[in-house]
N, C-alpha and C positions, 0 to 999 in steps of 0.2 A: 706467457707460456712458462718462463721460465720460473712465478713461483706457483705454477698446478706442479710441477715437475721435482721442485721442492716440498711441497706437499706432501708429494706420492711417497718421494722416499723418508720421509720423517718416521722414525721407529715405532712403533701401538705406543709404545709405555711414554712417550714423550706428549703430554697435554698441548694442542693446538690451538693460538691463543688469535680470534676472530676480531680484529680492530674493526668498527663503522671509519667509513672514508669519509662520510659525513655525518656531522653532530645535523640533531634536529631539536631547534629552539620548541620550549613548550608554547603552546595555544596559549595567549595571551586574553583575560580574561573581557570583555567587553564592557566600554562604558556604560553608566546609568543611561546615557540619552541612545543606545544602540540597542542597548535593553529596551526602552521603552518601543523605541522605533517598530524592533522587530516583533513587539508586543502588538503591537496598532495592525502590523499586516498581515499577523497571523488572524487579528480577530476579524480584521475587514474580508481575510480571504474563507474562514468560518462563514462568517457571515452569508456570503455570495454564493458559499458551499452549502449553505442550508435553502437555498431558494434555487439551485440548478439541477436539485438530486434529480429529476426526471429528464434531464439534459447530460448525460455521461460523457459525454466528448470534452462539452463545455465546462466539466468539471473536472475533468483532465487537465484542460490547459489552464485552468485556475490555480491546479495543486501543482503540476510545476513550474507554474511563474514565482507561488509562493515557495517553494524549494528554491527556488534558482536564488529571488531576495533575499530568504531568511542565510544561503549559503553565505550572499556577498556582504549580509549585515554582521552575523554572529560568525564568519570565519569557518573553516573545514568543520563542522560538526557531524561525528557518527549518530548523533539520534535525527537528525533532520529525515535521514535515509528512510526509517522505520516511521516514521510520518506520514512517507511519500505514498509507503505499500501499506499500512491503514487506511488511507485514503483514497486508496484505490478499490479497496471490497466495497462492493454496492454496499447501500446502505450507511455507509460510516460519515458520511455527511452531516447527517443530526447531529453528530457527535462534536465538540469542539478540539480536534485532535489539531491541530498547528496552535492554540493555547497553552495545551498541555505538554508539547513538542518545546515552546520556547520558555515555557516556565520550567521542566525540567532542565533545560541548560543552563539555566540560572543559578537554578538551584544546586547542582552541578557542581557547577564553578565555585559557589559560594563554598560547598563543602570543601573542594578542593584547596583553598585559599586561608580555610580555617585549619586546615590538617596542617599549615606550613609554619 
């Protein structure tokens, strides 16, 4: 309370300067063999996604067992998310959308890593 209160009375003209309480380490880039890994279970979960399109339940619980591993292989990733909900419009099964979901984070990362 005591520094909102301090806040309040800080003058307009005086800039109020917002420290983080905590630092957030960057996403550390994934080995070659967690790359491969999660490469195998996107295509194996593809794969199983392309033989259950008439089974919608069943391909539910496909695509978020494959979210749930690719999270715990390749770490917090924001593109895993936008996989989950491609995967979900009927029809997108044909498609190999958790290939293209883990080759983008790759690829990602690599650009990331070459900009430093």
């Amino acid at each position: 309370m005591k520094n909102a209160t301090r806040a309040m009375t800080t003058p307009p003209n005086q800039p109020i300067i917002l420290t983080p309480t905590e630092v957030l380490t960057p996403v550390q880039r994934p080995s070659r063999k967690r790359q491969a890994i999660a490469f195998l279970v996107a295509a194996a979960s593809d794969f199983l996604s392309f033989w259950t399109v008439l089974a919608p339940p069943m391909q539910w619980l496909i695509d978020l067992v494959t979210a749930l591993l690719l999270f715990l292989i390749l770490g917090r990733r924001w593109a895993i998310l936008p996989g989950l909900i491609a995967e979900a419009i009927p029809g997108m099964g044909v498609f190999p959308v958790w290939i293209l979901v883990v080759l983008s984070i790759i690829v990602y990362d690599d650009i990331k890593v070459r900009k430093r």
